[in-house]
C-alpha positions as CSV (number, residue, x, y, z in Angstrom):
1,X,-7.5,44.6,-23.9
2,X,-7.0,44.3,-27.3
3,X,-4.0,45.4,-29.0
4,X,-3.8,48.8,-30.7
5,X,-2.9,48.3,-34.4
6,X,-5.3,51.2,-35.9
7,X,-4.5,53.5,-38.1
8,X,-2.7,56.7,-36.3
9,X,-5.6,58.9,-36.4
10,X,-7.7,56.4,-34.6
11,X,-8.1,56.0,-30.9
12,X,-9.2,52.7,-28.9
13,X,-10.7,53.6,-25.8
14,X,-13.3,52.1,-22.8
15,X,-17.0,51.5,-24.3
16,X,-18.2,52.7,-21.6
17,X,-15.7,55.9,-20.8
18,X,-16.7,57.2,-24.2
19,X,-20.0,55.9,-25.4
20,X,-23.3,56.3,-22.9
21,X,-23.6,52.9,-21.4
22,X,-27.7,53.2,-20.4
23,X,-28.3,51.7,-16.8
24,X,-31.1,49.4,-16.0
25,X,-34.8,50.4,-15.1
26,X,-37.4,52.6,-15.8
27,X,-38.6,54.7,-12.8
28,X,-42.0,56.2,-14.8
29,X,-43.5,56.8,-18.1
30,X,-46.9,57.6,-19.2
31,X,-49.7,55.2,-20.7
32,X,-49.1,51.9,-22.3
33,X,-45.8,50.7,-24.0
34,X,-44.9,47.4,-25.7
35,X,-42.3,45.4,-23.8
36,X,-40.1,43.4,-25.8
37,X,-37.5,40.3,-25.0
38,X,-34.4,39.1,-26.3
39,X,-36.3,36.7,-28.1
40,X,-38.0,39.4,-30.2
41,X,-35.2,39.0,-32.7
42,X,-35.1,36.3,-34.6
43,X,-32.0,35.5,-37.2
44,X,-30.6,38.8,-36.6
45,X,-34.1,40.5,-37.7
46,X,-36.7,42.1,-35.2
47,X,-39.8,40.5,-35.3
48,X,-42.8,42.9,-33.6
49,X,-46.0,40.8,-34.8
50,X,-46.8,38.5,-31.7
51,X,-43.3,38.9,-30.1
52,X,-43.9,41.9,-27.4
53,X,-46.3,42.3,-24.6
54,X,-47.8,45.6,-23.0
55,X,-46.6,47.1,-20.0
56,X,-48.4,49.9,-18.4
57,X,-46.3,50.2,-15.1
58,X,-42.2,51.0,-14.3
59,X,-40.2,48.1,-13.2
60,X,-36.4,48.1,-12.8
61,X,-36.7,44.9,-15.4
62,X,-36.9,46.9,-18.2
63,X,-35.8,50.0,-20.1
64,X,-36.8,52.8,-22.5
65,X,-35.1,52.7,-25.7
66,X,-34.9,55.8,-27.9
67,X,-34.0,56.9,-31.1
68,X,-30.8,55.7,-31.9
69,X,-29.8,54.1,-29.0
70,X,-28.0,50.6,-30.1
71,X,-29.3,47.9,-28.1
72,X,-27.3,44.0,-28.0
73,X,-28.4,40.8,-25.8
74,X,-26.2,40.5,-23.2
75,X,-25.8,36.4,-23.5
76,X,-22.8,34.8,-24.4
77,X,-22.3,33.5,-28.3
78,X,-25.4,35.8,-29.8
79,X,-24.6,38.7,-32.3
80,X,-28.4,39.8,-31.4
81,X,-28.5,43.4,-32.1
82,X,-31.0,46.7,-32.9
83,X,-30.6,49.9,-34.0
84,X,-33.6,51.9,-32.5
85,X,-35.6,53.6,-35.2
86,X,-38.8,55.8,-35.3
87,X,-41.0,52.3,-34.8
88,X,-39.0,51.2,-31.5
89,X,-38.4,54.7,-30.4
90,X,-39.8,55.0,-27.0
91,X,-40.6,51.3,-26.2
92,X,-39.4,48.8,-23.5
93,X,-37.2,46.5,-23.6
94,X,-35.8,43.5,-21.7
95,X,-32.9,44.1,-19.0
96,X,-31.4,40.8,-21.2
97,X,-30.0,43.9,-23.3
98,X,-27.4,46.2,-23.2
99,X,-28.4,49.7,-24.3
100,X,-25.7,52.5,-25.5
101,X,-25.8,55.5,-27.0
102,X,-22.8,58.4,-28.4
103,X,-22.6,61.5,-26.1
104,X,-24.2,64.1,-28.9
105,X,-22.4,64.0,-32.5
106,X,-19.5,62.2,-31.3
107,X,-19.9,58.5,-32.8
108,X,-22.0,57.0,-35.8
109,X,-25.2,55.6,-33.9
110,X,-25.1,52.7,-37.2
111,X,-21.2,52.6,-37.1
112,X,-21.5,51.2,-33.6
113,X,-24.2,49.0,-34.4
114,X,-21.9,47.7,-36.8
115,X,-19.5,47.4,-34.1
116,X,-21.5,45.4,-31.7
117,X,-22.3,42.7,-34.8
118,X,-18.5,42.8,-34.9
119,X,-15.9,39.8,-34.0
120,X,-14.5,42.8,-32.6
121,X,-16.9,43.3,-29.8
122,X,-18.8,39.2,-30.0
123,X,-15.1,38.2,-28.9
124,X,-15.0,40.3,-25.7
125,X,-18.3,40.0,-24.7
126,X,-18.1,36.1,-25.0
127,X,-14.6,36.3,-22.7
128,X,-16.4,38.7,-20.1
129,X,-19.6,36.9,-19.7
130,X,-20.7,34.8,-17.1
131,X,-23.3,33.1,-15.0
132,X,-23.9,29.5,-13.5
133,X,-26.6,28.8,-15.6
134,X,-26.5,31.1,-18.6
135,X,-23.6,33.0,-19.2
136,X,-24.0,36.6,-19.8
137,X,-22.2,40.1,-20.1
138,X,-22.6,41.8,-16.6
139,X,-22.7,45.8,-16.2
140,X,-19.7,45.3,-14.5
141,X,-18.2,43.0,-17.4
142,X,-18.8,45.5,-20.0
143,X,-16.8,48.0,-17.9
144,X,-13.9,46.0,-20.2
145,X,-14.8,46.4,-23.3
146,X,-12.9,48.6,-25.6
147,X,-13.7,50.0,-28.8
148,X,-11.7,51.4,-32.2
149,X,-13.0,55.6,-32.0
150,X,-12.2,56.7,-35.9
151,X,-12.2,60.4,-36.4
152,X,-15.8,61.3,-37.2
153,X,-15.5,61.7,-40.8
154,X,-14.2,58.8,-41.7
155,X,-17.0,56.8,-39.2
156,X,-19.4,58.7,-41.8
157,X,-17.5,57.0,-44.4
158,X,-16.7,53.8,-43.3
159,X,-20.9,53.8,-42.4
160,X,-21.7,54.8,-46.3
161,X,-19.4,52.1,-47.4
162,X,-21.1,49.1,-45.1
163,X,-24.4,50.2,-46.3
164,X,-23.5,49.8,-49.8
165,X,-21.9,46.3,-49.4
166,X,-23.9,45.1,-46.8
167,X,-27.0,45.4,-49.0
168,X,-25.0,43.7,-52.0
169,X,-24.3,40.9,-49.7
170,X,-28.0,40.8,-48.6
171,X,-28.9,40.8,-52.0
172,X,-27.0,38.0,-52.8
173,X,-28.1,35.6,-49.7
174,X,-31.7,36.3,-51.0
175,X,-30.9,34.9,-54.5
176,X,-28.7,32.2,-53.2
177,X,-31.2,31.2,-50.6
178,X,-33.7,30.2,-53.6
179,X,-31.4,27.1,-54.8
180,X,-32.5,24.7,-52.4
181,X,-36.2,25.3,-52.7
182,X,-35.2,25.2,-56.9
183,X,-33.3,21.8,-56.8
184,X,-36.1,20.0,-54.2
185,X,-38.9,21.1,-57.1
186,X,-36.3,20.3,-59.7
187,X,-35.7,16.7,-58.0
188,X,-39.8,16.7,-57.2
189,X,-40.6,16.7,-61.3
190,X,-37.8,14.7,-62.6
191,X,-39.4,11.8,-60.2
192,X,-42.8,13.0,-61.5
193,X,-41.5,12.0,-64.6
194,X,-40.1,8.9,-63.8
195,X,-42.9,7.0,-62.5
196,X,-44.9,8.8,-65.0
197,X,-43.4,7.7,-68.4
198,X,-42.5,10.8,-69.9
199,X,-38.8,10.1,-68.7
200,X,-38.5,8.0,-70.9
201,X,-40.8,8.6,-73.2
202,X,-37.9,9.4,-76.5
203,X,-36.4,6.0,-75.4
204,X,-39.6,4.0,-76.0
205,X,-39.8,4.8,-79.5
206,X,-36.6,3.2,-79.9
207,X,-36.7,0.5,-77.3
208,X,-39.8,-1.5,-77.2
209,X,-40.0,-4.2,-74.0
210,X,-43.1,-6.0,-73.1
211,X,-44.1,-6.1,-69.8
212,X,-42.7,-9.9,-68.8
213,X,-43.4,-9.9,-64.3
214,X,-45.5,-12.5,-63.0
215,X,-47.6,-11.1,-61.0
216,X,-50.0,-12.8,-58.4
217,X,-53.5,-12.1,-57.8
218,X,-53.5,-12.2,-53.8
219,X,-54.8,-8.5,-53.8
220,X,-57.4,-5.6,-55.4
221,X,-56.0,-2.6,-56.5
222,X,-58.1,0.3,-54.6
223,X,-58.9,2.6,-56.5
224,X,-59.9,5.3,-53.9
225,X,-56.3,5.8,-52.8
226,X,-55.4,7.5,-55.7
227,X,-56.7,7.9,-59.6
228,X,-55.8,5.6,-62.2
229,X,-54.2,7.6,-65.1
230,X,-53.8,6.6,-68.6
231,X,-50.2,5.0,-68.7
232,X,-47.6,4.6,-71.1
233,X,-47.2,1.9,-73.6
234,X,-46.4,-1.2,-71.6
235,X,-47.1,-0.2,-68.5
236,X,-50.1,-1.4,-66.4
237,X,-51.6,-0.7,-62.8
238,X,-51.1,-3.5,-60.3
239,X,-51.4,-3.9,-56.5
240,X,-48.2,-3.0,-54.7
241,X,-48.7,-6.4,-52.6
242,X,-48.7,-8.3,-55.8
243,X,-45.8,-6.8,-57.0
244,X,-43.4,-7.0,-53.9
245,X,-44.2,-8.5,-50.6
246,X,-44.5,-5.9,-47.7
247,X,-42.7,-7.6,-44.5
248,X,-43.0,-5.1,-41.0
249,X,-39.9,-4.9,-39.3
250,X,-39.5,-6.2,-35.9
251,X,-38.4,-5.6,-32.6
252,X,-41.5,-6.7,-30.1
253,X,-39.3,-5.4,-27.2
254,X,-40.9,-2.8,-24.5
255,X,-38.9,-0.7,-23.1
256,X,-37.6,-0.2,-26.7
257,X,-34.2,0.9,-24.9
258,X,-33.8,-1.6,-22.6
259,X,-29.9,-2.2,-22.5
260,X,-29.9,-6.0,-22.7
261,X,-30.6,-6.3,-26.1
262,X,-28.5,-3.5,-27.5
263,X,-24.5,-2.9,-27.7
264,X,-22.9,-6.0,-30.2
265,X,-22.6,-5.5,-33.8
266,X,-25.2,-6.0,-35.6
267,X,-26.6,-2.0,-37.3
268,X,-30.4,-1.6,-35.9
269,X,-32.4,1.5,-37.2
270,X,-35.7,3.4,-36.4
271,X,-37.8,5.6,-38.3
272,X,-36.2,8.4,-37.2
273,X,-32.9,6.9,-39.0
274,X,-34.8,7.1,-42.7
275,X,-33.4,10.0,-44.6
276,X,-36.0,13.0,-45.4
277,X,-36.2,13.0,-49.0
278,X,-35.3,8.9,-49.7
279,X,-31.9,7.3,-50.9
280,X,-29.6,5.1,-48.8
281,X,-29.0,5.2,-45.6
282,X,-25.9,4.4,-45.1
283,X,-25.0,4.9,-41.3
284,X,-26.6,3.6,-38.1
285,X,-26.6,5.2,-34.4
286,X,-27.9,1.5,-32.6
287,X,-26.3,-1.8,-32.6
288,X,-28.4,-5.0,-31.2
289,X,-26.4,-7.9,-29.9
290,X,-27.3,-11.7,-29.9
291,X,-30.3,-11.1,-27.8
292,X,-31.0,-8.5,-29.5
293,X,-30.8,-10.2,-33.0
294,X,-33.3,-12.9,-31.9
295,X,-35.9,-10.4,-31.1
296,X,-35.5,-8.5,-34.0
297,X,-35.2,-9.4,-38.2
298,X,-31.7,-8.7,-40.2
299,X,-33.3,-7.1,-43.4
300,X,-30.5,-7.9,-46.5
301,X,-28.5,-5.1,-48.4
302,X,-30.7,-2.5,-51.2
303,X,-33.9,-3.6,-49.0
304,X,-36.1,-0.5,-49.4
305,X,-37.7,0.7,-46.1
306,X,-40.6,2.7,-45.3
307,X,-41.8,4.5,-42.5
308,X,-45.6,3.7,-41.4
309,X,-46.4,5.4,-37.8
310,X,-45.2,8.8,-35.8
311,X,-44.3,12.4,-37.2
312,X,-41.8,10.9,-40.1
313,X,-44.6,8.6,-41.2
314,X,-44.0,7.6,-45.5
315,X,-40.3,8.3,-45.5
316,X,-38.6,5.9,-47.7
317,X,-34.8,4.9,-47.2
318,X,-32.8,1.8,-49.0
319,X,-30.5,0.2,-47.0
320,X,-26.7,0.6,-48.0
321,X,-26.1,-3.1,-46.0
322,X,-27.9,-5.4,-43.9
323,X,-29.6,-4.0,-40.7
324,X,-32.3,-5.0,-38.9
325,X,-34.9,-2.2,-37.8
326,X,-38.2,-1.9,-35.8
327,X,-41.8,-3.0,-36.2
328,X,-42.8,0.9,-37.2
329,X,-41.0,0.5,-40.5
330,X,-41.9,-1.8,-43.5
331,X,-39.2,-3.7,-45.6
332,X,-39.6,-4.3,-49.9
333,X,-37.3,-6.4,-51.9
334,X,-37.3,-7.5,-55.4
335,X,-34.0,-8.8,-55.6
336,X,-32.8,-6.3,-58.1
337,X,-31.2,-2.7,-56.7
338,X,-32.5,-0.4,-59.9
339,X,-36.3,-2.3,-59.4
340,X,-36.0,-1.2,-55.6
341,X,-34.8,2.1,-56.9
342,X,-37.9,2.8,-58.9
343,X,-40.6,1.8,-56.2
344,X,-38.5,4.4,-54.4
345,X,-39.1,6.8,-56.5
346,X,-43.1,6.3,-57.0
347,X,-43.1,6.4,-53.2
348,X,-41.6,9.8,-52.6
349,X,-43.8,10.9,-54.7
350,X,-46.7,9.7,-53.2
351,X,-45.9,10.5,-49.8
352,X,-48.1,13.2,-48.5
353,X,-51.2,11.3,-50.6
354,X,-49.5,8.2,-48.2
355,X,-49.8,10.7,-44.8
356,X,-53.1,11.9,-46.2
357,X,-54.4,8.6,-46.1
358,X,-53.0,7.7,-42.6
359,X,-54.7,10.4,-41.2
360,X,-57.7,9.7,-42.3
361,X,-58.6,7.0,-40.2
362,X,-58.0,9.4,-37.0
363,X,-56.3,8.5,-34.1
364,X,-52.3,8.0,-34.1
365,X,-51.1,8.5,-38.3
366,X,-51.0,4.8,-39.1
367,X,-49.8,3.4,-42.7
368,X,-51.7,-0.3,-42.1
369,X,-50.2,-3.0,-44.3
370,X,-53.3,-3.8,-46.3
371,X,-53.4,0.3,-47.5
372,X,-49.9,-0.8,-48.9
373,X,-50.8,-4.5,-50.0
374,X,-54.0,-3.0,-52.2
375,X,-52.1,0.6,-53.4
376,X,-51.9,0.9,-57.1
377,X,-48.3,1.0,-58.5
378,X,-47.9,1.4,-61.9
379,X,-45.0,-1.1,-63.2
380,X,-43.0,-0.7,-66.6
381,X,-41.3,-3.4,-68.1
382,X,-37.6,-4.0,-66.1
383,X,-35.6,-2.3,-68.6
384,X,-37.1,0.5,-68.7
385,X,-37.3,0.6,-65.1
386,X,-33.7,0.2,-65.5
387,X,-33.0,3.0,-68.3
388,X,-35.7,5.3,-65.8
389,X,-33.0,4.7,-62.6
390,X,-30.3,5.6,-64.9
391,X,-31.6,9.0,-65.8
392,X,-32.8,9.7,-62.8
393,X,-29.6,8.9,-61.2
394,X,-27.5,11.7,-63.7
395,X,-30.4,14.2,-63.2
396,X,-29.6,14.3,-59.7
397,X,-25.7,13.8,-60.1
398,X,-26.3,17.6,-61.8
399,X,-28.4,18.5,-59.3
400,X,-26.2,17.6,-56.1
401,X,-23.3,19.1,-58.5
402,X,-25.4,22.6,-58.2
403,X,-25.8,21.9,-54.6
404,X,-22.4,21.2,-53.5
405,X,-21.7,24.8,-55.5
406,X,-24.3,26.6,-53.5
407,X,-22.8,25.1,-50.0
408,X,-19.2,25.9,-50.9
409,X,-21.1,29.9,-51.9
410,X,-23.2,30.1,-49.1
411,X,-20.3,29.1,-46.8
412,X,-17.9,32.1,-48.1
413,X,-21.2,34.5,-48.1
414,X,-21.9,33.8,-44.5
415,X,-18.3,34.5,-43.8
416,X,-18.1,37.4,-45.4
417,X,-19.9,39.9,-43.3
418,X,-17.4,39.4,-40.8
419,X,-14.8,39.5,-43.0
420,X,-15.9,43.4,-44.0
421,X,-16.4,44.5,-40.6
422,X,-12.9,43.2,-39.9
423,X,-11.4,45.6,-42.6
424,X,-14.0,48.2,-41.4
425,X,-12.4,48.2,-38.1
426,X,-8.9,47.8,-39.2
427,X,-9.0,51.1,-41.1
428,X,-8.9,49.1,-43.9
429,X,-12.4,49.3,-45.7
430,X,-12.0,53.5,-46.8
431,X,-9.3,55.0,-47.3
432,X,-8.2,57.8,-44.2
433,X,-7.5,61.2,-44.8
434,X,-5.1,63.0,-43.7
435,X,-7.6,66.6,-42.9
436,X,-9.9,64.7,-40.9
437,X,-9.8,65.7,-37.3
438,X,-8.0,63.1,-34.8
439,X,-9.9,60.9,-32.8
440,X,-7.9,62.5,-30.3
441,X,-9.4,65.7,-30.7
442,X,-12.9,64.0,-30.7
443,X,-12.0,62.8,-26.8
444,X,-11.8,65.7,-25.4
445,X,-15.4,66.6,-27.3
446,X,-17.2,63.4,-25.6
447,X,-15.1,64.3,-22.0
448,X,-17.3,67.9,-22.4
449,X,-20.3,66.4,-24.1
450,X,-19.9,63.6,-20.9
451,X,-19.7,66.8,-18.3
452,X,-22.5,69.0,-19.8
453,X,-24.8,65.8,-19.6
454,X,-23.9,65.1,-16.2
455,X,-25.0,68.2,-15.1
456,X,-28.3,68.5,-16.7
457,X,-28.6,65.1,-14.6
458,X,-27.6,66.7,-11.3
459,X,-29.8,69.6,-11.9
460,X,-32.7,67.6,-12.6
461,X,-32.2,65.1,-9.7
462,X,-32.0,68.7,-7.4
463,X,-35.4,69.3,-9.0
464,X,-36.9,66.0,-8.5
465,X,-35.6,66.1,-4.8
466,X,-37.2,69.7,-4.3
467,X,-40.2,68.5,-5.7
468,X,-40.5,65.7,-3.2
469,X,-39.2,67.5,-0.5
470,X,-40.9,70.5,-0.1
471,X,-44.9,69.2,0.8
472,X,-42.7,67.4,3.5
473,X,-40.6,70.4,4.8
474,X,-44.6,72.1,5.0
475,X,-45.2,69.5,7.1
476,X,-42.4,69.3,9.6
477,X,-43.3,73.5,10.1
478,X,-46.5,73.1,11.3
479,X,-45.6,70.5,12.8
480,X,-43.4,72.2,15.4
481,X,-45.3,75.4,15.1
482,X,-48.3,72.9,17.2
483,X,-45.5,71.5,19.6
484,X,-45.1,75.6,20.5
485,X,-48.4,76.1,20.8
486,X,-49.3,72.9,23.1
487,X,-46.2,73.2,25.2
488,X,-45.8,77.3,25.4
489,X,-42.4,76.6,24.2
């Protein structure tokens, strides 16, 4: 049991001594009702559309839920919780919850929903639960729980407050959960325009390079994979396969985990290794040994690697040193890391045109080498492919600046609503006042509330019992009234 460091006017007593603790099953109810799961609520939210089923008949694995009642999922390390308003009032719910409710007007119905999202209450309910396969708060578990009881006042206070910073808080996870979709379209158009020109299009008129590759005449540029734009001055469209050669990883080996060929030094990678959104990679989770290495192809430092099967099919990665990697990724080189840089670039961007074009074929997504070979790339002269990586590279030093901000903010906001219902139930979040009526006072109100409830329940079981009884009794009187007859007795 927690220790007891309230403020005096506060009690902490037994959740369920002084709170309603609901038991399980529904022994009748008219019509149809929807039935809902734990897994109705999804990141703390309920979710109705699609996420309940209809019931028509009582079962002991489910419960009615009423207005106010404060339901929480029983399994241990979820803060899953609902306040029961007028849309829920009256439906079913899963056994997989616990369901409480204040005896009359003697606790906050959204206070103790508060309470149940609390470290306060999470902490006990994680120590108390168990189960072999999943471990959950019992009936008999929760008979442990304890809970802060402010005088009723100041729960109405401490409720008002929460509201009022809760929603500022909410507010500001809304606004703060834009910045990632922001800087992805902010990092989407300065790529754009890279490979575009218009990057560098103020450095042109200053800086005037001709185009000086060599380039061979092996492939056709196929102009049905994507339209051929006007380019800038000094650019020109070529084939990607007469730019760079295309090489297919390699690793012919089936089972691809056989343990023979894995477990020395050398860093091997797979598809699923490539980063989402390009750069380096710059870690490996496989190593390949000798045998390994002479079934496979070391691919050198900055060599830029594409993905051309399965679900991550047209992710790009460079590598930060030499690794070797599998036949379902293709390697590019041109010797020079800013070059390598900039057909990175042009290939993020063309990615989903990339999957677009993989599907078409139908069957299993497939990025065939001669698609690659015959893809139009449109090359600028090397400087300015160098002067391109260079801006690019401080546009998104800002942008991962900004990022690392919004981590370090999200971080302390996520913390933060714990850190309120701490001082909430500390006595710490309003201040207490010194007319309110005890908490102590407010026991002996639930211990009458508890008796006058507990009556009306013995005096409708009596009911329910007379009901049943009585066509019975009937029956057992005529019943012996025909043994007199028969017998004379």
């Amino acid at each position: 049991m927690m220790e007891n460091n309230f403020p005096d006017s506060w009690e902490l007593v037994k959740l369920v001594e002084q709170l309603n603790f609901l038991p399980t099953g529904v022994k009748e109810f008219e019509g149809i009702k929807k039935y809902f799961s734990t897994g109705s609520i999804q990141e703390n939210e309920f979710t109705p559309e699609g996420e309940f089923t209809f019931i028509n008949r009582p079962s002991r694995a489910n419960r009615i839920a009423e207005l106010g009642d404060v339901l929480q999922a029983r399994m241990k390390a979820t803060d899953k919780g609902l306040l029961i308003d007028e849309k829920l009032d009256g439906q079913l719910f899963s056994t997989g919850f616990l369901q409480v409710k204040p005896y009359g007007e003697t606790y906050n119905n959204k206070l103790l929903y508060y309470y149940i999202k609390s470290e306060f209450f999470l902490t006990q309910k994680n120590e108390l639960a168990t189960g072999s396969t999943q471990e959950a708060l019992t009936d008999n578990g929760a008979n442990d729980i304890v809970i802060p009881l402010p005088p009723l006042p100041e729960q109405h206070r401490i409720v008002d407050k929460l509201d009022a910073v809760m929603q500022k808080v909410e507010s500001n996870k809304l606004r703060l959960d834009k910045i990632p979709k922001l800087l992805k379209r902010f990092r989407q158009s300065v790529l754009a325009a890279a490979v575009s020109g218009r990057l560098t299009e103020e450095w042109r008129k200053k800086n005037n390079y001709e185009n000086l590759f060599e380039i061979s005449k092996q492939f056709e540029i196929n102009d049905t994979y994507r339209e051929l734009n006007e380019l800038s001055e000094n650019w020109k469209w070529v084939a990607l396969g007469n730019y760079v050669k295309c090489n297919r990883g390699r690793f012919s080996i089936r089972p691809r985990n056989d343990p023979r060929y894995f477990g020395g030094s050398i860093p091997f990678i797979q598809i699923g290794d490539l980063p989402r959104e390009g750069g380096f990679i710059n870690t490996h989770k496989q190593t390949l040994n000798e045998s390994g290495l002479k079934v496979s192809k070391m691919f050198p430092k900055n060599t830029l690697t594409m993905a051309i099967v399965g679900a991550t099919i047209a992710n790009t990665g460079i590598l930060a040193y030499d690794m070797c990697f599998t036949d379902s990724m293709v390697g590019m080189n041109k010797g020079d890391l800013d070059l390598n840089l900039f057909l990175d670039y042009y290939l993020r961007i063309e990615k989903e045109n990339f999957r677009q074009l993989s599907y078409a074929g139908g069957g299993q997504p497939n990025i065939k080498l001669e698609l690659l070979n015959d893809y139009p790339f449109p090359l600028p002269p090397k400087e300015e492919q160098k002067e391109i990586v260079r801006k690019v590279e401080q546009l998104f030093a800002f942008a991962d600046k900004i990022e690392a901000r919004y981590t370090k903010a999200k971080t302390i906001l996520d913390k933060l609503p714990q850190s309120i219902l701490a001082k909430a139930f500390r006595g710490e979040l309003v201040p207490q006042n010194p007319n309110d009526e005890p908490a102590s006072v407010l026991l002996e109100r639930i211990k009458k509330e508890k008796e006058k409830l507990a009556g009306e329940k013995k005096v409708k079981k009596i009911k329910e019992y007379s009901i049943k009884e009585k066509p019975l009794k009937i029956a057992a009187e005529k019943e012996v009234k025909y043994i007199k007859v028969i017998t004379g007795k």
